[in-house]
FISELO-206268 format. One record per residue: residue in one letter; z, x, y of N, C-alpha, C, O in turn. Coordinates in steps of 0.2 Angstrom, whole numbers, plus 5000, padded with zeros to 4 digits. Atoms other than C-alpha are relative to their C-alpha. Layout:
residues N
AZXYZXYZXYZXY ...
END
This chain:
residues 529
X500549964996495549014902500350075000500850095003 X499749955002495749194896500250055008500750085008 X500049954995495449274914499549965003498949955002 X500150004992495249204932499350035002499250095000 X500349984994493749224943500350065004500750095000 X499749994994494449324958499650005006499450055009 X500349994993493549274974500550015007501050045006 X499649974995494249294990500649915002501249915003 X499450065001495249124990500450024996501050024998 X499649985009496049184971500450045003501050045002 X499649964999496549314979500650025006501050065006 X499550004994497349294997500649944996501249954998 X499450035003498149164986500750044996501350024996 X499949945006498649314972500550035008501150025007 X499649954996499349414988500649965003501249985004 X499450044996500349264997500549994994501150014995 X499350025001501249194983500350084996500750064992 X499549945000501949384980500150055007500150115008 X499749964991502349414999500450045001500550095005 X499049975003504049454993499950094997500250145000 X500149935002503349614983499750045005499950095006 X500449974993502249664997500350025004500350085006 X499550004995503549645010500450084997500550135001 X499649935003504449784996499650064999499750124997 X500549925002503049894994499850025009499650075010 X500249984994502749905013500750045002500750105003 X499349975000504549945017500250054994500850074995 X500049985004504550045003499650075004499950115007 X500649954994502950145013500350045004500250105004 X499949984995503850165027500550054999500450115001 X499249955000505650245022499450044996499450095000 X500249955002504450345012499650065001499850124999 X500149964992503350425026500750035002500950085001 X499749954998504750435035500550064997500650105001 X499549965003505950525022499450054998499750104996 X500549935001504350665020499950045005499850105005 X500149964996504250695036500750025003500750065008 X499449975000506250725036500350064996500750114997 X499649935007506550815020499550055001499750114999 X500449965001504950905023499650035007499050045006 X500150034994504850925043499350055003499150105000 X500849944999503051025051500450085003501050095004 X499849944999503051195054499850035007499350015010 X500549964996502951315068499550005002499450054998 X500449955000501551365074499750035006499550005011 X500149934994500951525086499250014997499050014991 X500849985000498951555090499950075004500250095009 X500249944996498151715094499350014999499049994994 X500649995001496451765098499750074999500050115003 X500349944997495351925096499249995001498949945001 X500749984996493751975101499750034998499850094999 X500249935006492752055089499450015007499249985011 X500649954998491552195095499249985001498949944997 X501050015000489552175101499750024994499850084991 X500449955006488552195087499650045001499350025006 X500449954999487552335088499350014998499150004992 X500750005004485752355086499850064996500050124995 X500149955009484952435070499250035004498850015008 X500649974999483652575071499449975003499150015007 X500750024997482152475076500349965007499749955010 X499850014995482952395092500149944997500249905002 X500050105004483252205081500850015002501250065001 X499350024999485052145086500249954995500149894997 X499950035007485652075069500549955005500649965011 X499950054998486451895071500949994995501049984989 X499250005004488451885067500249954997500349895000 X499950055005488851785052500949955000501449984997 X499350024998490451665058500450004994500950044993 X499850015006490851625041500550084995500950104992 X499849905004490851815035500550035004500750085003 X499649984993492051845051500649984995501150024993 X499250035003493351715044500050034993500650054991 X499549975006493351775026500450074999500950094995 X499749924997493551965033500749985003501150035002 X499450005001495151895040500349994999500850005002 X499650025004495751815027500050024992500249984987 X500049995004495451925015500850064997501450064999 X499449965002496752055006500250065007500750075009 X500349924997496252215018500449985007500750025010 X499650074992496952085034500849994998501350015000 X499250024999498252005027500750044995501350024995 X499649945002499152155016500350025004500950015004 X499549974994499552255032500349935003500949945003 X499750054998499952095040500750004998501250025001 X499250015004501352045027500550065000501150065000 X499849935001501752215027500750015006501350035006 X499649964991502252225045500549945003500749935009 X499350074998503452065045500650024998500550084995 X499250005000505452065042499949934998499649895001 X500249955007505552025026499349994998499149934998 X500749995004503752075019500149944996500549924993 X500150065003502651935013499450024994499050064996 X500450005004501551924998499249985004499149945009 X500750034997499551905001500149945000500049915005 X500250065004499651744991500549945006500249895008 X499650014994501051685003499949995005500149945008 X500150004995500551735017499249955003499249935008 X500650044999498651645014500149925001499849885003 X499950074997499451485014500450005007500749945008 X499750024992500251495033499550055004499750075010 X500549964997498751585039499449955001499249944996 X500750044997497151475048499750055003500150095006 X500249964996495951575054499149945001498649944997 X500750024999494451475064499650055006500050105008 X500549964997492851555075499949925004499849875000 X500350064993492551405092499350045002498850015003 X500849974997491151545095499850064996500350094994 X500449945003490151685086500450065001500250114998 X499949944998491351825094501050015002501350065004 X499350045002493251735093500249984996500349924994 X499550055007494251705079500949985002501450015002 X499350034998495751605082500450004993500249984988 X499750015005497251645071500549965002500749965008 X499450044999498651505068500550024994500350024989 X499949995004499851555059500849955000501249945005 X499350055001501551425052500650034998500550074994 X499649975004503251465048500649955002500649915006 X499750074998504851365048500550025006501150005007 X499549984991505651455065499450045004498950075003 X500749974997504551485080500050095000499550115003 X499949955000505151685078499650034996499350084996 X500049985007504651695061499049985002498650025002 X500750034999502851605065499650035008499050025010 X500249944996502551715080499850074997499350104997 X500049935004502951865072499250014996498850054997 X500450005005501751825058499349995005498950035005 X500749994994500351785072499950045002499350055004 X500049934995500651935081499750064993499450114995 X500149955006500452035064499349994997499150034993 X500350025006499051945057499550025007499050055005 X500649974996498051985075499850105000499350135001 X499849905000498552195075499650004993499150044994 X500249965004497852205058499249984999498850004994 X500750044999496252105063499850065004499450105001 X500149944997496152235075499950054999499450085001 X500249935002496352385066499650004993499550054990 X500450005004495352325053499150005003498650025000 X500750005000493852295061499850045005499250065006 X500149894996494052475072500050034996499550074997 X500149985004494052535057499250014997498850054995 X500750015003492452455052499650025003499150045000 X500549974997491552505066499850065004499450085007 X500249954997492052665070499450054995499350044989 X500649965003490552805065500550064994500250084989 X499649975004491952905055500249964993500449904993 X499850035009492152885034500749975000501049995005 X499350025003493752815028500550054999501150055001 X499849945001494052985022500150035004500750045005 X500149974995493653055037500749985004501250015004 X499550054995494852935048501050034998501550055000 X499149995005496352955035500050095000500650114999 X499849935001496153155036500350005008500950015010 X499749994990496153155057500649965001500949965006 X499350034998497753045054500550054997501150074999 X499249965003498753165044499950075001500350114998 X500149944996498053315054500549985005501050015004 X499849994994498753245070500949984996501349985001 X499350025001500453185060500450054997501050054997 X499549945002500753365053500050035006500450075006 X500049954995500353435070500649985004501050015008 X499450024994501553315078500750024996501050064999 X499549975003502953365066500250095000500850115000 X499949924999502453555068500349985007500949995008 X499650014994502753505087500750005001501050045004 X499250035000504553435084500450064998500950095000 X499649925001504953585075500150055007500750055009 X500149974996504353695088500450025007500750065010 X499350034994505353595102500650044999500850085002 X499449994999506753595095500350074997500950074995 X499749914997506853795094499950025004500150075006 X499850004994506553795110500550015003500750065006 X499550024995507753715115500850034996501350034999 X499549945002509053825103500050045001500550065002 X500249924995508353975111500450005005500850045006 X499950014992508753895128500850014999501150055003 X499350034999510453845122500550085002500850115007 X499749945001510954015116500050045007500550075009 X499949944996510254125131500449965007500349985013 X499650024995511254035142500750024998501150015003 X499449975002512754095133500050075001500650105001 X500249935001511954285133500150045008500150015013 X500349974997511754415145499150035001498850084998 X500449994998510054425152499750084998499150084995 X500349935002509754625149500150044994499850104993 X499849985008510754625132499349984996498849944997 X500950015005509354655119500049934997499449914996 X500150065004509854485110499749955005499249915003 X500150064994509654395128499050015000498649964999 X500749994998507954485130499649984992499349934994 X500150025009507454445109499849925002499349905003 X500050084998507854265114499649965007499549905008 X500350024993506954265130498950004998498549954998 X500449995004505354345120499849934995499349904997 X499950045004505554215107499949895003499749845000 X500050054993505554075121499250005002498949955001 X500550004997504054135128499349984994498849954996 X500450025004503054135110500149924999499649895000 X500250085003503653945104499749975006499349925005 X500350054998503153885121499450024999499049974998 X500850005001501453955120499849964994499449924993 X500250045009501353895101500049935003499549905004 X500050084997502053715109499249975003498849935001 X500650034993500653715124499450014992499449954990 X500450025003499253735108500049984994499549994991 X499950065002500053615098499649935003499349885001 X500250094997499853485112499350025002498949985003 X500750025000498253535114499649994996499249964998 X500250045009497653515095500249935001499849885003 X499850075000498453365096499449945006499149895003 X500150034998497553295110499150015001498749975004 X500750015003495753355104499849954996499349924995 X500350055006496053245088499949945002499549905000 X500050064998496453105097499349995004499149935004 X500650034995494853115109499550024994499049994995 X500550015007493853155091500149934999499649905001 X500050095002494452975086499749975006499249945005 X500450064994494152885104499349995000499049945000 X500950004999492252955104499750004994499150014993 X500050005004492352915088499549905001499049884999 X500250094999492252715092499649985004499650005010 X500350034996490852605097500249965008500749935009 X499950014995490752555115500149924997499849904992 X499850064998491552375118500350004993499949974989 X499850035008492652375102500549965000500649925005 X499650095002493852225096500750025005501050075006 X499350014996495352185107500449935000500049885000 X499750045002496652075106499949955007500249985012 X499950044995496451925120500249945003500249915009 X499550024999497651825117500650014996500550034991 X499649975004499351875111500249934997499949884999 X499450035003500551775100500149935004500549955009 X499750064994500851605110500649974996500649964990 X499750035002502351515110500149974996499549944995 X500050035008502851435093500049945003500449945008 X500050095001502651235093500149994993500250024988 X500150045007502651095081500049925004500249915009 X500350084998502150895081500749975001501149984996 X499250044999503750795087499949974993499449964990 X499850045006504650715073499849935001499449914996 X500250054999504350545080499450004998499349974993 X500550025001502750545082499750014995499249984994 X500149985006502450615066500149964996499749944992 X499750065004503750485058499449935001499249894997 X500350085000502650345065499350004997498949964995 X500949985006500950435057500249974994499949924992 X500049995008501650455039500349954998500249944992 X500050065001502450275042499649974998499749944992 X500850054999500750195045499750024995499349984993 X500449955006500050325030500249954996499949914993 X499750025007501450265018499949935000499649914995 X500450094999501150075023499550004997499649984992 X500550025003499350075020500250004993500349964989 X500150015008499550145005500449954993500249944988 X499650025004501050064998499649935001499649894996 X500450095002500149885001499450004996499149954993 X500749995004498449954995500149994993499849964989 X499849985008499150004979500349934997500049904992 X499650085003500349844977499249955000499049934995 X500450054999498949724981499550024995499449974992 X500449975007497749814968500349984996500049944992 X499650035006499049794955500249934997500349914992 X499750095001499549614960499649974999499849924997 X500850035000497549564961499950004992499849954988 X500150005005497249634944500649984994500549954988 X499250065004498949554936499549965001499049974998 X500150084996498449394944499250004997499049944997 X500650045003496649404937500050004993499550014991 X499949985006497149424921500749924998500949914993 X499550055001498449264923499549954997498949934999 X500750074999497749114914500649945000500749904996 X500050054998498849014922499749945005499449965010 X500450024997498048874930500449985008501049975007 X499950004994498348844950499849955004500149915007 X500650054996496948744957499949934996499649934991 X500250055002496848554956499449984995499549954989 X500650005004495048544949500250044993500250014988 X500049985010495548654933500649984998500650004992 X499850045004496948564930499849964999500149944993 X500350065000496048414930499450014995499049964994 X500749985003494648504919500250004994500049984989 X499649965005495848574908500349924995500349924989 X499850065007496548384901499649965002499949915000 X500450045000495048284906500349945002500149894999 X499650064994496148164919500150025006500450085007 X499949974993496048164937500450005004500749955001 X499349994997497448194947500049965005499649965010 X499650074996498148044956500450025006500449995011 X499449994991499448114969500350084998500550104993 X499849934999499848294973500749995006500549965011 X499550024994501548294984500650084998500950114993 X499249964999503048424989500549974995500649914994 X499550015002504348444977500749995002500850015008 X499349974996506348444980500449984993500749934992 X499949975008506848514962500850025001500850085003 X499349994998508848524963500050044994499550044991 X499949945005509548664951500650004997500850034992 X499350025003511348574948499849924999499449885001 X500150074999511848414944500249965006499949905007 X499950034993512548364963499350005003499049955006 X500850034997510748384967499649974996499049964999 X500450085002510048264956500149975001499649925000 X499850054996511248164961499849975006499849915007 X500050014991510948184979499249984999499249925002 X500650025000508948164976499949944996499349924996 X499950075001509247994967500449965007500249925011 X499650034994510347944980499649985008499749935011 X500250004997509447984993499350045004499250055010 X500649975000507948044992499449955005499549895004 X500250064997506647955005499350085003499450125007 X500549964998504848065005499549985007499249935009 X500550004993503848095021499549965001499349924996 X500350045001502548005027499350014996498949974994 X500750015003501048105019500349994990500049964985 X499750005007502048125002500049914997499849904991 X499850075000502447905003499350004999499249984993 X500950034999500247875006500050054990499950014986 X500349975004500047994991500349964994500049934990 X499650055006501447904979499549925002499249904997 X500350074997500647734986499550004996499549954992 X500550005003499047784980499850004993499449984990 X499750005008499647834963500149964998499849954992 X499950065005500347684959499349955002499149914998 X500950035000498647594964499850024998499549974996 X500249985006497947684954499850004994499249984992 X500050015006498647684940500349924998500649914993 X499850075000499047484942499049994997498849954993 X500650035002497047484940500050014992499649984989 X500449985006497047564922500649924995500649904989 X499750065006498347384917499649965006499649985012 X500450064998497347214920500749955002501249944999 X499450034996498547114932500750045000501150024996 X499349955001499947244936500449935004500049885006 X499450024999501547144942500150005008499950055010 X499949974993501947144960500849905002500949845000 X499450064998503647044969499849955007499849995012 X500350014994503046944982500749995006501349995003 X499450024994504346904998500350054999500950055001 X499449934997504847084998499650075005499150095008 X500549934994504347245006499550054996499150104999 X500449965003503547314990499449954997499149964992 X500350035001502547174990499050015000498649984997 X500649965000500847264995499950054997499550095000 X500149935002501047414983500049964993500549934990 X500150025004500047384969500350054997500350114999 X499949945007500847464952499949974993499749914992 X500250025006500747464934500849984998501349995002 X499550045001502247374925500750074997501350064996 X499949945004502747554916499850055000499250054998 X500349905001502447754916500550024998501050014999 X499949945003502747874906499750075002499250095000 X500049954998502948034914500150054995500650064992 X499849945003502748184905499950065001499450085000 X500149934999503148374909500450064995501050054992 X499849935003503348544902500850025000501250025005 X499549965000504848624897500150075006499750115005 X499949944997505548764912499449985006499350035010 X500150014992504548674926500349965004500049915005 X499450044997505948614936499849965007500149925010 X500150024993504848564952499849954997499949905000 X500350045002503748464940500649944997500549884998 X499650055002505248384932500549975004501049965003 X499650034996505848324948499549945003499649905008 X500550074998504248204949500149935000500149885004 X499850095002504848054940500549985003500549925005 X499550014993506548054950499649985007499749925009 X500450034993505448054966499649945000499649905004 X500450074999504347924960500349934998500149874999 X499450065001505747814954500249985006500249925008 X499650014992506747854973499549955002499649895003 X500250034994505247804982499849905000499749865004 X500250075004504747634970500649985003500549935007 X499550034998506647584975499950005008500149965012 X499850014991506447624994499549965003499549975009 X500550045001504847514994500149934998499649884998 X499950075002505747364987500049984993500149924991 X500250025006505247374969500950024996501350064996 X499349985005506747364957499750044993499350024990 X500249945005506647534945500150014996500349954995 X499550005003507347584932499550074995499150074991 X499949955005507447764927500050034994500650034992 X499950015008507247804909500250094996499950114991 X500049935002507747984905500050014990500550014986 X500150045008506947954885500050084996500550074991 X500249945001506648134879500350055002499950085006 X499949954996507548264884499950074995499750074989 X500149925002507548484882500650025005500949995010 X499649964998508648594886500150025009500550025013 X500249974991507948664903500249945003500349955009 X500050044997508148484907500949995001501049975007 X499350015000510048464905500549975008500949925008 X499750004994510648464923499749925002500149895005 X500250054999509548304926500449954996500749914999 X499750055007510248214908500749985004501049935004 X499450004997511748254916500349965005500849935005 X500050054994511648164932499849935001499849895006 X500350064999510748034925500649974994501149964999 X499549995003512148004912500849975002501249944999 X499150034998513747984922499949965006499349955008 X499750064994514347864937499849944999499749924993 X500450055000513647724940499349984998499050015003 X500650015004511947664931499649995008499150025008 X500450024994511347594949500350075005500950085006 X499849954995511247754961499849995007500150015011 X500150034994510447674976499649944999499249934995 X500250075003510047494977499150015000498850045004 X500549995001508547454967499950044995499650014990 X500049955003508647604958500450014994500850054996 X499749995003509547614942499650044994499050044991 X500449935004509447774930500549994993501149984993 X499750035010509847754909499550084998499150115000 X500249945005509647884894499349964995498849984993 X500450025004508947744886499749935003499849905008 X500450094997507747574887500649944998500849944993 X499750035002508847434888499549945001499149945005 X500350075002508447254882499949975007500149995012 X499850054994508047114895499850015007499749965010 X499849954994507947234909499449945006498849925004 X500750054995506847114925500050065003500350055008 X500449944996506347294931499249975003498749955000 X500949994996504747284943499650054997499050034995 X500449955001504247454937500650054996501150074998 X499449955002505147564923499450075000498850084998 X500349955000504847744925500650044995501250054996 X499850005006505147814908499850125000499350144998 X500249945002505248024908500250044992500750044989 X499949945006505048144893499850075001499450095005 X500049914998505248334894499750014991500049984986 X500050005008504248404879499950095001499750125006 X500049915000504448614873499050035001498650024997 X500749984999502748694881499850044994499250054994 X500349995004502548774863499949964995499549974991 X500150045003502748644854500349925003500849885002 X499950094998502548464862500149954997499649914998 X499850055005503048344852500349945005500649965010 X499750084997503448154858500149964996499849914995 X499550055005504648084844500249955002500249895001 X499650054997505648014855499649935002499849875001 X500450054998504347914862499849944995499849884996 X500350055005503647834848500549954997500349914992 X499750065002505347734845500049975006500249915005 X500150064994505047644863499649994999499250024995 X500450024999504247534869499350035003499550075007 X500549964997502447594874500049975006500149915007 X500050034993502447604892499049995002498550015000 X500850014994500747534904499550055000498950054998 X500749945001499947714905500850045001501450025003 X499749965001500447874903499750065005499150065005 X500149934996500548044916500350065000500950055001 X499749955001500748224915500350025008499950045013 X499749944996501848304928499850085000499950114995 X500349915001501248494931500350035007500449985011 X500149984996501548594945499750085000499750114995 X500849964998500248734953500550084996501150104997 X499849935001500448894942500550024995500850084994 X499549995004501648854930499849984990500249984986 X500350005006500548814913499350024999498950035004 X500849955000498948894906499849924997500149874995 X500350065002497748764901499949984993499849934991 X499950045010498048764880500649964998500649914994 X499750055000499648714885500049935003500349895001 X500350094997499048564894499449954995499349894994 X500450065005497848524880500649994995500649934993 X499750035006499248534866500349955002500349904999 X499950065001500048414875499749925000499949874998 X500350055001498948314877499549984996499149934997 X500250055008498348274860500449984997500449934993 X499550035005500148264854500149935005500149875002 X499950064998500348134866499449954999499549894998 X500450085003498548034862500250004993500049954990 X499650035007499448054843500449955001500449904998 X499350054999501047964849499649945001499949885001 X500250064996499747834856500149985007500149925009 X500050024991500047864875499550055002499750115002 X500549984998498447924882500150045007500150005012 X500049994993498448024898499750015005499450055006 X500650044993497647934913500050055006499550075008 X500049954993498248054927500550055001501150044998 X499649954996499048194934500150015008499850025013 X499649984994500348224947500150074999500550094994 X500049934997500248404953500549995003500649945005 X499549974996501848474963499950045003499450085001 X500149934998501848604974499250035000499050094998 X500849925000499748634976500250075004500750095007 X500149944997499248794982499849995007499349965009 X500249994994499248824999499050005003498749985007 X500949995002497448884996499649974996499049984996 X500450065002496948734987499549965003499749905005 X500350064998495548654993499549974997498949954999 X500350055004495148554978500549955001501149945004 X499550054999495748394975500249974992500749944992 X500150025006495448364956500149924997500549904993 X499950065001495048184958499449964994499349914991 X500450005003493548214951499850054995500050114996 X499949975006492948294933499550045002499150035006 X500649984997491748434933499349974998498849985001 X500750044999490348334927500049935004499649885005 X500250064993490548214940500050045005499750015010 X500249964996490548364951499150035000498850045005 X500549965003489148434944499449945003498949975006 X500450054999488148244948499950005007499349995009 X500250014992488448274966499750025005499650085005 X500549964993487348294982500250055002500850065002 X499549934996487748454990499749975007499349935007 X499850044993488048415008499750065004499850125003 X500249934997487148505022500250045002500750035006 X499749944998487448665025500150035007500550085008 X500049984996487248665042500149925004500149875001 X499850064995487648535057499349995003499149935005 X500750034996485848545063499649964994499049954996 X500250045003485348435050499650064993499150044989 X500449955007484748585035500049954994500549924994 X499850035005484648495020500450034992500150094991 X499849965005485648555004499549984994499249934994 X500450015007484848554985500049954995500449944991 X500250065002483948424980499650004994499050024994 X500250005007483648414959499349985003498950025004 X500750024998482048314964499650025004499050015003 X500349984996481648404977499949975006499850015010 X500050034993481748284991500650035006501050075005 X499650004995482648285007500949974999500949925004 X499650035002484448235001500349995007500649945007 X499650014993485048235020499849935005500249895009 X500550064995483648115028500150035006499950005012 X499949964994484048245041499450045001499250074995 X500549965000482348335049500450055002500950055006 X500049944998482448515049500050015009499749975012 X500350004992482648575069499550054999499450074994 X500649965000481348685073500350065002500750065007 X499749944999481648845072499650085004499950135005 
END
């Protein structure tokens, strides 16, 4: 099977059996949120508000409609935030400055500026700078004076203030001097003279000066922009609670992401999984599906010879197996006056599984233990071996030949043997199957593949299963290990004996399901609906 369906079964399966990676990409998520929001922590931030100006009506009495939009790009454009950067300690670039800069409108006639920085001095400041230039830009914009205009009345009243400062301060040299003089000495009177001109010059400096200033004021439309909120306190979003955002962010995403990759892996496996397609796949139905206990050394194959004694659904499933497959030999054998005297079996099997499936090749072990704990005298045949298989060879090999009574485990068939039931395993290379060995024994009663869920693709279950009807052991059934949790086949049946069957109704009120004929397959009436 090149590539998998994936329905929603395939795939809670696909996501359970790699819980393990999941578990690591969510944990992965988390430290990862959090370490963004540590190395990279939120910023200050200080809000101010202004208050732009009434719009004005236009010549025919119409009161134009103020475009919010056109508000917000006005203060965030160069003309804004130039002076702005300008006016911080150390000056910022426009470019710079536009990324720590928000500027929203809540109303037609309010523009809220935020501005961020990573100290609240520094993110005030820049808030405070960025509403001052908001301000004098859009005085600018509405006063009735040109550009030209504005900037001459600036450097009018800034040369008069400088003539002032002069002026003063001969004053106050004047002052100094006749204070050291004689009053009716001609120097004193010179300096007295001299006194009396700078201050008249002074008095119509300050009053130059304070004409230009009331030219600008009557300059500005009535109700012009004002600042109405200053600068507020610098904030920022608690660390915590932020750590527990960008946790929950990084989570989603680190399982969204893994689950996406492990779903399309996983549909792209042509491993098989599910009862029914192994059962499709070598055209024999599966006999007994049961929990493995797959040892990894030799002390535990020892111990699972020894002692091995499966539960009670695992014992019904082995039970039925050997009834089974006692039907496919005409009078199977049975000991009468013992305790294995109601379990029917065939006289001999041959077990066959795959290279590098260790749960699968702890089958024939298990179905030897429990034939001896049932009463049947056994006799383990370990005929075949592979490399992966070694630790078993090994255990079957040394001590004592009988490992619990009843029970006795050999490399080879020996003559004579009054076994009840010899259970005869061979391990063959999943690329290359071959059963040489086989073919110098005796042929056993029937032959079955050992498999467990997810461990062989289905070419590999066909080659073996043609090398083995060459050797001349046909195979009648399969023992599955370890199904899928999410298995709810059974593969006792092929799919064209699927395919024959009734579909069963769909509903408890008696609905009937699809009927090739057309009839009522339920005998159940429709309720009335």
């Amino acid at each position: 099977m090149a590539e998998q369906s994936v329905d929603l079964r395939s795939t809670l399966s696909i996501l359970r059996r790699h819980r393990l990676v999941l578990t690591f990409a969510a944990l992965a998520g988390v430290l990862a949120g959090v370490g963004l929001v540590w190395l990279r922590p939120p910023m200050y931030a200080s809000t101010s508000q202004v208050l732009l100006p009434p719009v004005q009506q236009s010549a025919d009495g119409v009161t134009p409609t103020r475009d919010v939009n056109t508000e917000i790009r006005v203060a965030m454009s160069d003309g804004v935030l130039g002076p702005a950067g300008q006016a911080v300690t150390p000056p910022m670039s426009v470019q710079a400055l536009s990324k720590r800069v928000e500027v929203s409108a809540p109303t037609t006639d309010v523009l809220v500026i935020t501005s961020r920085a990573e100290t609240p001095e520094r993110a005030e400041a820049l808030s405070r700078a960025m509403a001052d230039a908001e301000l004098a830009y859009v005085t600018r914009a509405a006063s009735s004076l040109s550009n030209a205009q504005t900037e001459a009345l600036a450097q009018r009243e800034q040369t008069l203030n400088d003539s002032l400062d002069s002026v003063t301060h001969e004053i106050r040299t004047a002052e100094a001097r006749k204070d050291s003089e004689d009053p009716s000495s001609t120097q004193g009177k010179a300096d007295a003279a001299a006194i009396a001109s700078l201050t008249a010059q002074q008095a119509s400096l300050v009053l130059e000066i304070d004409q230009l200033k009331q030219k600008a004021v009557t300059s500005q439309p009535q109700g012009a922009a004002q600042i109405i909120q200053k600068a507020s306190p610098a904030k920022r979003a608690g660390l915590v609670t932020r750590s527990i955002l960008f946790s929950m962010i990084g989570l989603l995403l680190a399982l969204g992401i893994a689950a996406l990759v492990l779903v399309l892996l996983g549909k792209r496996d042509p491993r098989l999984r599910y009862r029914d397609e192994i059962a499709d796949a070598l055209g024999s139905p599966v006999v007994a599906s049961l929990r493995s206990r797959a040892p990894r050394n030799i002390a535990g194959w020892s111990a699972l010879l020894e002692d091995y004694t499966p539960g009670a659904v695992d014992s019904w499933a082995l039970r039925q197996a050997l009834r089974q497959l006692s039907i496919e030999v005409a009078g199977a054998p049975r000991r009468p006056g013992e305790r294995g005297e109601g379990v029917a079996h065939p006289p001999s099997i041959t077990v066959v599984t795959l290279s590098d499936d260790v749960r699968a090749l702890a089958m024939a072990p298990q179905l030897a233990a429990y034939a001896a704990s049932v009463g049947l005298r056994t006799v383990l045949v370990a005929a075949q071996r592979h490399e992966s298989a070694s630790a078993l060879w090994a255990a079957c090999s040394q001590g004592t030949p009988e490992h619990r009574p009843g029970l006795q485990v050999d490399t080879r068939v020996r003559n004579g043997s009054d076994a009840d039931l010899t259970v005869v395993l061979a391990v063959v290379d999943r690329t290359k199957p071959e059963l040489s060995e086989l073919s110098r024994l005796p042929k056993s009663a029937v032959t079955i593949l050992a498999v467990s869920s997810g461990t062989a693709t289905a070419e590999e279950l066909a080659r073996t299963a043609v090398n083995a009807d060459d050797a001349g052991s046909r195979i009648v059934g399969i023992l599955v290990a370890d199904p899928d949790d999410l298995d709810r086949t059974t593969g006792r049946m092929l799919r064209q004996e699927r395919t024959q069957q009734v579909a069963l109704p769909s509903h408890l009120t008696g609905v009937p399901g699809a009927d090739p004929t057309g009839g009522n397959v339920s005998g159940i009436r429709r309720r009335p609906r």
